[in-house]
C-alpha positions as CSV (number, residue, x, y, z in Angstrom):
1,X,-3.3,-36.2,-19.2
2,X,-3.3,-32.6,-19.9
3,X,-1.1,-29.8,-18.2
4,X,-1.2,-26.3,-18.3
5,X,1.8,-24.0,-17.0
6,X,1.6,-21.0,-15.3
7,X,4.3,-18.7,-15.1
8,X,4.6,-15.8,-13.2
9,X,3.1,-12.8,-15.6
10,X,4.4,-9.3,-15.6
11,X,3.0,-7.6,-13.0
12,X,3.6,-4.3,-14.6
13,X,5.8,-0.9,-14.0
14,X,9.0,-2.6,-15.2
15,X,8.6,-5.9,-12.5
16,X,11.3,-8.3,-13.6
17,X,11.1,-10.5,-10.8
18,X,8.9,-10.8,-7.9
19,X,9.4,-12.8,-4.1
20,X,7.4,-15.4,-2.9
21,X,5.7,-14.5,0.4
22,X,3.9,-17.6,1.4
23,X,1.8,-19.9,-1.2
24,X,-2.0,-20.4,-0.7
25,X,-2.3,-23.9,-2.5
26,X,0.1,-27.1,-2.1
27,X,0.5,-29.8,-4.7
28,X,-2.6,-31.9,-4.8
29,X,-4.7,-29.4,-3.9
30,X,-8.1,-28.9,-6.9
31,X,-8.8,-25.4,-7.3
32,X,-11.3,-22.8,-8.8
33,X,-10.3,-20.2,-11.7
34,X,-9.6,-17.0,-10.0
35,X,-8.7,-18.9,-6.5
36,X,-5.7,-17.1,-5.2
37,X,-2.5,-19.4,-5.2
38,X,0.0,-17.3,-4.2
39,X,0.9,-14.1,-2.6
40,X,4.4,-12.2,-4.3
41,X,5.9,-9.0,-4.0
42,X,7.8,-6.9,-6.1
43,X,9.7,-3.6,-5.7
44,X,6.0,-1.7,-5.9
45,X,3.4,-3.7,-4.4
46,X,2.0,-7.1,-2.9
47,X,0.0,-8.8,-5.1
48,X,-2.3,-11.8,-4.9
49,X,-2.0,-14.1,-8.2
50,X,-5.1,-15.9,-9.1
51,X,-5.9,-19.1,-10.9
52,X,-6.1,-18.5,-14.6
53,X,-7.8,-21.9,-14.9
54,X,-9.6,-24.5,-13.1
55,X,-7.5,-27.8,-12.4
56,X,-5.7,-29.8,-10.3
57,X,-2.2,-28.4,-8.7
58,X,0.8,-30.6,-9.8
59,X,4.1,-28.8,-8.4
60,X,4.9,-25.2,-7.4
61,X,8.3,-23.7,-8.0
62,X,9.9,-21.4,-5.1
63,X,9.7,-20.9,-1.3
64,X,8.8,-18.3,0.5
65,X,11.4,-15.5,0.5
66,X,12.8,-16.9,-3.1
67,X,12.8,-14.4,-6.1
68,X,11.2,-15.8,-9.0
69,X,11.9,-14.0,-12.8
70,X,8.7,-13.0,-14.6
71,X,7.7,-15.6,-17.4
72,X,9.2,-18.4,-15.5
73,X,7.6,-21.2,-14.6
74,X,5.2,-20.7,-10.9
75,X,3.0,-23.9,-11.3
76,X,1.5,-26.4,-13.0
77,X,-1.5,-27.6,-13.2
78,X,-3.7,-31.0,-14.0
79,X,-6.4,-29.9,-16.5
80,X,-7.5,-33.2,-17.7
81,X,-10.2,-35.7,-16.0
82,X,-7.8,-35.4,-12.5
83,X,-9.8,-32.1,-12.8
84,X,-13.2,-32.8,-14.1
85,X,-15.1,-32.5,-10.7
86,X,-13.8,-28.9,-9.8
87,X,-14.1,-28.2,-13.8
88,X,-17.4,-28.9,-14.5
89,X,-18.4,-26.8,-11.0
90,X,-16.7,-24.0,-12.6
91,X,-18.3,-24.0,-15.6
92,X,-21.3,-24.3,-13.7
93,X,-20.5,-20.9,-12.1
94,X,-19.8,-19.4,-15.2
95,X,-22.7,-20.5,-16.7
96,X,-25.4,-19.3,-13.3
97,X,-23.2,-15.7,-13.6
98,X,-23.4,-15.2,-17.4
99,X,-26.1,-13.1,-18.9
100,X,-29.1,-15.2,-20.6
101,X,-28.4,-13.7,-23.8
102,X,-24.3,-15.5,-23.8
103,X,-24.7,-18.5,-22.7
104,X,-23.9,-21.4,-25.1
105,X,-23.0,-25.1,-25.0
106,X,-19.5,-25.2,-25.0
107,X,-17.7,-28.2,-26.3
108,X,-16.1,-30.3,-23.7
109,X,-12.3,-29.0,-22.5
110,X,-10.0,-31.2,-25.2
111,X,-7.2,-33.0,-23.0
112,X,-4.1,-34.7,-24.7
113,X,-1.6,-37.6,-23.5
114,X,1.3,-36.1,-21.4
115,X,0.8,-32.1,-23.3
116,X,2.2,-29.2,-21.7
117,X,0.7,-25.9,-22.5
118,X,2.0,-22.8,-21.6
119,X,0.6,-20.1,-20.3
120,X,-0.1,-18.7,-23.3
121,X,-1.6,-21.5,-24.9
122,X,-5.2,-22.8,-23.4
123,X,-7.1,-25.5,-24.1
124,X,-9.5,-24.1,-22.4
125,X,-9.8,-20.6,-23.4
126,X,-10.1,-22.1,-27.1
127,X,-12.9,-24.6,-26.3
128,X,-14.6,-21.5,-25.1
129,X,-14.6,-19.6,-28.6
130,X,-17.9,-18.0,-29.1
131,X,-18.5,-16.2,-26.0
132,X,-16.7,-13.5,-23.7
133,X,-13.9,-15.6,-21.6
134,X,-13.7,-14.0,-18.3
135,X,-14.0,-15.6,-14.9
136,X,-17.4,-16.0,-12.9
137,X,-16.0,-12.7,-10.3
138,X,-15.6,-10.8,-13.7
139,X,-18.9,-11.6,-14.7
140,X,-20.4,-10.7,-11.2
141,X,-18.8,-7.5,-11.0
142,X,-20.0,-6.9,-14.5
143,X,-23.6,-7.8,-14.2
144,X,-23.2,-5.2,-11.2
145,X,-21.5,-2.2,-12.7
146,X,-24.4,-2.6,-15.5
147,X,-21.3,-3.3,-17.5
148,X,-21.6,-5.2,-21.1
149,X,-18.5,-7.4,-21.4
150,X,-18.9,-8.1,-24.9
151,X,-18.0,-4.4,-25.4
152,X,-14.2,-4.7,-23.9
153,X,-11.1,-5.8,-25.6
154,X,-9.7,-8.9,-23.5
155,X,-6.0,-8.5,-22.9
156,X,-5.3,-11.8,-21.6
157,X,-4.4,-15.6,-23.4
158,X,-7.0,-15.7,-26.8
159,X,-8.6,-12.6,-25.9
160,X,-9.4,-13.3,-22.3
161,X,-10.8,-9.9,-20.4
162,X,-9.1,-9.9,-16.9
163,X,-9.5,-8.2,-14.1
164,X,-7.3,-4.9,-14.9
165,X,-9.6,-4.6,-17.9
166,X,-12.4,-4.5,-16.5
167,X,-11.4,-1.6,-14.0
168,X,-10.3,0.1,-16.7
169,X,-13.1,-0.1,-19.0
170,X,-14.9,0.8,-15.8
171,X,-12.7,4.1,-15.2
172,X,-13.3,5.4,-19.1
173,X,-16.8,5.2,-18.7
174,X,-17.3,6.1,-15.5
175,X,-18.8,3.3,-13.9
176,X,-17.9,1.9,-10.2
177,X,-15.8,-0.7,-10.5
178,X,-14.2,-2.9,-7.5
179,X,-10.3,-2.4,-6.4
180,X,-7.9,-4.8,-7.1
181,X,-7.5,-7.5,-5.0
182,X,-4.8,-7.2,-2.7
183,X,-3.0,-4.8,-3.8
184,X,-0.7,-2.8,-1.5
185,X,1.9,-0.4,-1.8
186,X,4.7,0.1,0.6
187,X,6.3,3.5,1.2
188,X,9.6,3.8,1.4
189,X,8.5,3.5,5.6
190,X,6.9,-0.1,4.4
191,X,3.6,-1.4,4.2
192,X,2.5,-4.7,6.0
193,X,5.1,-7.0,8.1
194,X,5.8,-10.6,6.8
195,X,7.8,-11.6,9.8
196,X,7.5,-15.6,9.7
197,X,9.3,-17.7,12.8
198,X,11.4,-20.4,10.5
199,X,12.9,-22.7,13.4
200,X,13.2,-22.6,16.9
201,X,16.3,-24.1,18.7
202,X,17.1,-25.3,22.4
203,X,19.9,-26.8,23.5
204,X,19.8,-29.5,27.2
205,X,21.4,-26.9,29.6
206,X,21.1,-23.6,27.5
207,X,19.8,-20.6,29.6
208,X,17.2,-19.9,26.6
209,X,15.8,-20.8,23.1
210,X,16.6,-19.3,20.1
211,X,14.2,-18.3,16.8
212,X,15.1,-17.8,13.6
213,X,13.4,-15.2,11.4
214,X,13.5,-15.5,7.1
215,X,13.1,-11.8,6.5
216,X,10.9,-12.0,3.6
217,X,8.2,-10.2,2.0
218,X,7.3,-6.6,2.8
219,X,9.8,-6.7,5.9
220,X,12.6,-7.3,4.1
221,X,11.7,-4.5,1.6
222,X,10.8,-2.2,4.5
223,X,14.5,-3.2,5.8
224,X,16.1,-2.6,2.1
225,X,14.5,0.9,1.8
226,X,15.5,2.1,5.2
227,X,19.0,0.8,4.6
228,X,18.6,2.8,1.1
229,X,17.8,5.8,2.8
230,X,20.2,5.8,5.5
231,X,23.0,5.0,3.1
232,X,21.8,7.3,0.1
233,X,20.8,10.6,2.0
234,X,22.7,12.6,4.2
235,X,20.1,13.1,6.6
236,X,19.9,16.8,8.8
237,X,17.8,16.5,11.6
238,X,16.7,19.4,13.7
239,X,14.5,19.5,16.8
240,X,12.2,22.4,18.4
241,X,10.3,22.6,21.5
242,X,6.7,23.9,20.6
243,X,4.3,25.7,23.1
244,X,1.1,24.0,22.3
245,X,-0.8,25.7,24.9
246,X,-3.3,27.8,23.3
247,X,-3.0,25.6,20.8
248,X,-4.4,22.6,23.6
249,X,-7.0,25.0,24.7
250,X,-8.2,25.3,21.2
251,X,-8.0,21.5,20.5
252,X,-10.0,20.8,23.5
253,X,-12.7,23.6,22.7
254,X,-13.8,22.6,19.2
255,X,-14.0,18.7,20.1
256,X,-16.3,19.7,23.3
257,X,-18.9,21.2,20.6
258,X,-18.3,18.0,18.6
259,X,-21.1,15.1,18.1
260,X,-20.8,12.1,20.4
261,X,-20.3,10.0,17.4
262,X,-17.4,12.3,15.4
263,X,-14.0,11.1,16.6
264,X,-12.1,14.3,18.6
265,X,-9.7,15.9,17.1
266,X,-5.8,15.3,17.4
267,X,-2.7,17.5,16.9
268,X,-2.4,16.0,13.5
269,X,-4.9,17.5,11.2
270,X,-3.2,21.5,12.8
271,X,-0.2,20.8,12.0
272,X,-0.9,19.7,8.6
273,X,-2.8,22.8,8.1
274,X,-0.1,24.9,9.2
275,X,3.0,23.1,6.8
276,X,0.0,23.8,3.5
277,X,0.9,27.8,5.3
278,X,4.6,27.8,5.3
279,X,5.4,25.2,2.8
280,X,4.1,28.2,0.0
281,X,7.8,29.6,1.2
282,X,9.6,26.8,1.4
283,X,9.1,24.6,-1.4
284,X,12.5,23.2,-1.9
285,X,10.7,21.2,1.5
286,X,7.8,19.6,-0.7
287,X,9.6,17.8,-3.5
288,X,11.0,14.3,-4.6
289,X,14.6,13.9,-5.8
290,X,15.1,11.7,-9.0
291,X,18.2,10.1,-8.7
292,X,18.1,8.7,-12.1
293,X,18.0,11.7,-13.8
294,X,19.3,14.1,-11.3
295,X,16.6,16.3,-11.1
296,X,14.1,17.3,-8.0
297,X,10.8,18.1,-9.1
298,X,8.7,20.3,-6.7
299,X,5.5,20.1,-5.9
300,X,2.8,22.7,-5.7
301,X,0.2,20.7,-4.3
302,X,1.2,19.0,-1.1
303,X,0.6,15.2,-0.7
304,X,1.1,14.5,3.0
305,X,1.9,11.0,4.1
306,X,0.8,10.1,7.6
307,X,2.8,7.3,8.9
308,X,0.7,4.7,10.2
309,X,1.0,1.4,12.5
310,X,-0.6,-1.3,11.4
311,X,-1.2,-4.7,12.1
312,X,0.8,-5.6,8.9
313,X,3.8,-2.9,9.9
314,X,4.3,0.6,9.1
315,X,2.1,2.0,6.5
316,X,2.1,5.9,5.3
317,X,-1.3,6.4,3.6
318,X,-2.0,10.0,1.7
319,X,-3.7,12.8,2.1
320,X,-4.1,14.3,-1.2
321,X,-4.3,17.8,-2.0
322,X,-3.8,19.2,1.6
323,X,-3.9,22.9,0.5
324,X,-7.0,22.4,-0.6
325,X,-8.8,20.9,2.6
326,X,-10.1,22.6,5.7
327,X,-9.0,21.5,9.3
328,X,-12.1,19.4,9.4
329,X,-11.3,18.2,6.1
330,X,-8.1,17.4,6.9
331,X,-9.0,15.6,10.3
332,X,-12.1,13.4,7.7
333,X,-9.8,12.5,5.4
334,X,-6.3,11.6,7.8
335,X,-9.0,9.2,9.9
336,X,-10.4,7.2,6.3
337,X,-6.8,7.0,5.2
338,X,-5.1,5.3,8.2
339,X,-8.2,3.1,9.0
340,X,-8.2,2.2,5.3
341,X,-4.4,1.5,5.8
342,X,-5.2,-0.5,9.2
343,X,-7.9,-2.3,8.0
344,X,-5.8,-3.5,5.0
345,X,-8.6,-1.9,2.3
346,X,-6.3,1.4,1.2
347,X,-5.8,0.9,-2.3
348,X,-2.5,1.6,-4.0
349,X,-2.8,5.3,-5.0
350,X,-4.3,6.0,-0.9
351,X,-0.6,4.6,-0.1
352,X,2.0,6.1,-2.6
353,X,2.6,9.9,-4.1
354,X,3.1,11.6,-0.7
355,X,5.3,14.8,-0.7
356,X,6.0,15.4,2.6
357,X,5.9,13.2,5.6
358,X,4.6,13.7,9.3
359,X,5.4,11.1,11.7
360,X,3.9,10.5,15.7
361,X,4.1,7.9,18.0
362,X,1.4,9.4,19.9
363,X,1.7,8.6,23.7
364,X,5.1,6.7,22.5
365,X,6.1,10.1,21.2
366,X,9.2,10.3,23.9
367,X,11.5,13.5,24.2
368,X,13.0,13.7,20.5
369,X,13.7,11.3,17.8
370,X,15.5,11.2,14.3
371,X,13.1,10.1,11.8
372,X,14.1,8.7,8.7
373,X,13.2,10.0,5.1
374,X,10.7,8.8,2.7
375,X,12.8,8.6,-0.3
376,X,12.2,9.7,-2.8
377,X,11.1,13.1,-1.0
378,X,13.4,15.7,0.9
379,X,11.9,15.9,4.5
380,X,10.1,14.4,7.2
381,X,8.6,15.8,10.4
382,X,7.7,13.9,13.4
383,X,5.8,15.2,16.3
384,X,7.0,13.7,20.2
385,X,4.7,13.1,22.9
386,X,3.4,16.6,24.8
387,X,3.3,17.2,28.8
388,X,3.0,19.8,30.9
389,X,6.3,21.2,32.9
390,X,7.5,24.5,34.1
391,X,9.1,26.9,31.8
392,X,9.8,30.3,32.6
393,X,7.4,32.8,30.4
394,X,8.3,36.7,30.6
395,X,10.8,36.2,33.7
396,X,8.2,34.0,35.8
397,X,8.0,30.4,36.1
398,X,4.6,28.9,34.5
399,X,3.3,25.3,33.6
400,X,3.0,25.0,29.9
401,X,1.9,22.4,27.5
402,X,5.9,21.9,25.6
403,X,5.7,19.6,22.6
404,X,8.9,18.8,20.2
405,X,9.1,18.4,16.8
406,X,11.5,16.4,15.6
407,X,12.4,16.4,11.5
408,X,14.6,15.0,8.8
409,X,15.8,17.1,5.8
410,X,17.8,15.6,3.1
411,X,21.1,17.9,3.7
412,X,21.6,17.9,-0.5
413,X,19.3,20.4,-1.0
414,X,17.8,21.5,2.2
415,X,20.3,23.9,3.7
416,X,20.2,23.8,7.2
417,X,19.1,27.3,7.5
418,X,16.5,26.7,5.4
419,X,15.5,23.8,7.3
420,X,16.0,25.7,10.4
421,X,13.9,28.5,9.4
422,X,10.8,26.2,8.2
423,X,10.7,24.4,11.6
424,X,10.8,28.1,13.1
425,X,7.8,29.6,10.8
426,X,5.7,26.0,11.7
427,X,6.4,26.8,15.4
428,X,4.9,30.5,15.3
429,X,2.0,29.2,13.6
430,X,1.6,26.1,15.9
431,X,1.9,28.7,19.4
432,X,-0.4,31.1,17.9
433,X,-2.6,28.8,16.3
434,X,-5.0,31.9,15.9
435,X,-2.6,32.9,12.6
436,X,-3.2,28.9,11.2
437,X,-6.4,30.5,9.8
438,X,-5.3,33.4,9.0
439,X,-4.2,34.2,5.0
């Protein structure tokens, strides 16, 4: 009988290790080449693992929340006749998806008595010499893209074309290719929860139960960067009431001319427009720090991250290029971005490479808060709920429409003046929202 290791492959950007979040295949279980088995996460991103082959699942190593080293071994597999059904289907598949003009009778899949094979080394892949080894997906999305496979260089076992080649074959010659499969990328705010109830306890006579929570997964690297931050930046956090008044009437105007089907507009997309003003005068505001080598680079296009809720937990998808958008645009482009992030469809670039934060809890927003920093950048702003209440205006008492903003600088090299004064120009602009337009 015939068994072919897997172990865990470098899943690129320096990953030396990666945590199990929850497998998607027990032992005993036959499954298809390109079936996911598990889902991992490193220090970047979550990432489903596919099937390399077609076979039978003998053991698995790891549970969820364990940290497994890349190259070691994940699973092994069955490959010989304990396979054949869910072997010869693949093939099948393969053969139904594959151009006319490369399909070939391929010599049966040659099985030994009790031989491992690593990863590496596949039967399989070399009783397939002669034409392109890819999976049937591959082939699909191929056929699609009006893509020739026997034109890319394979960079898997024996010349095997995977998934990232294809994509980037795609991206050279400018055909559409389709995203990598689960694929996310947490911020430094996190990206999807993996809060999973372990055990529940209850004692005769105790006034409650109790549940224990394994803090795996994305949660326990949102929990890890927040610690991070916390413990690495000495956060300044300043706070300014905001007359959004006019800025309310305005707001209200333009989404009574809007079409019933365009969503209305929210505070959001003006007071992005109006940091792209006064971040031009601030820009020690809009940059990363790089600890490593000591050095902040800043930014002169501004990235703003938009910190999201999600099903999954907090995500902060980007909006790219902010100078360059109108407040329409800007609205468009904040609405695909978080319902990409919600819907679990933003890719990884939509959710890392932000500059600057803005944070809201919308209705939630509450009186002031202290919002924590998106390493590796310098400052955060986060917008409370607003209501009307009296203020007194020119000596006489007047409702007004008072909002608070509420932001985060990292006091190492944002001088609280500085900080102080930015949060002042954004509040002229935001009561006079008139002068957002202007310049």
């Amino acid at each position: 009988m015939s068994r072919y290791v897997f172990k865990l492959p470098d899943l690129g950007e320096g990953t030396v290790s990666a945590e199990i979040v929850g497998w998607r295949v027990q032992p005993g279980d036959v499954v298809a080449e390109e079936q996911v088995l598990v889902e991992v996460m490193t220090e970047k991103a979550a990432v489903e693992v596919p099937s390399p082959v077609t076979g039978k699942v003998v053991s698995t190593t790891g549970q969820p929340g364990d940290l497994v080293p890349v190259g070691s071994e994940l699973i092994v597999f069955e490959t010989g006749e304990g396979a054949a059904a869910a072997d010869t289907a693949a093939a099948r598949d393969r053969d139904a998806e594959a151009p006319p003009s490369s399909r070939a009778a391929a010599p049966a899949r040659a099985s030994g008595n009790g031989v491992e094979h690593s990863a590496s080394v596949s039967a399989g892949a070399a009783a397939l010499r002669g034409r392109v080894m890819t999976s049937p997906a591959i082939r699909r999305k191929a056929r699609e893209a009006g893509i020739d496979l026997r034109t890319i260089q394979g960079s898997g076992p024996q010349g095997r074309i995977l998934r990232q080649d294809l994509e980037a074959h795609a991206a050279r010659s400018g055909a559409i290719a389709f995203p990598v499969r689960a694929l996310h990328a947490p911020s430094a705010q996190g990206a999807s929860a993996a809060i999973r109830p372990t055990r529940s306890t209850e004692r005769p006579g105790a006034t409650g139960a109790t549940e224990e929570i394994k803090v795996i997964g994305v949660r326990r690297l949102i929990a890890q960067r927040m610690s991070e931050s916390k413990r690495n930046i000495p956060h300044f956090a300043y706070v300014e009431e905001v007359d959004v008044t006019e800025l309310e009437s305005l707001r209200r105007h333009l989404n009574g001319r809007l079409e019933p089907d365009v969503p209305p507009l929210t505070y959001l997309p003006f007071l992005a427009l109006a940091l792209v003003r006064v971040i031009a005068d601030f820009p020690q505001c809009n940059a990363h720090y790089d600890a490593e080598r000591g050095v902040i680079i800043r930014h002169r296009a501004v990235h703003i991250g938009v910190a999201t809720q999600t099903p999954e937990g907090l995500k902060v998808p980007v909006v790219r290029d902010a100078q360059s958008r109108s407040l329409w645009g800007l609205a468009a482009e904040m609405r695909r971005v978080t319902e990409a992030a919600r819907t679990n469809r933003a890719s990884r670039e939509e959710l890392t490479g932000s500059t600057l934060t803005m944070t809201s809890l919308g209705k939630l927003g509450g009186i002031a808060s202290t919002p924590i920093i998106n390493a590796p950048e310098v400052a955060i702003i986060g917008v409370n709920r607003a209501v009307e209440r009296p203020v007194v205006v020119q000596g006489a008492i007047a409702v007004r429409r008072m909002m608070n903003l509420s932001s985060s600088f990292d006091h190492r090299f944002v001088d609280g003046y500085d900080a102080a004064a930015m949060i002042q120009a954004l509040k002229e602009l935001l009561e006079h929202p008139a002068t957002i337009f202007m310049g």
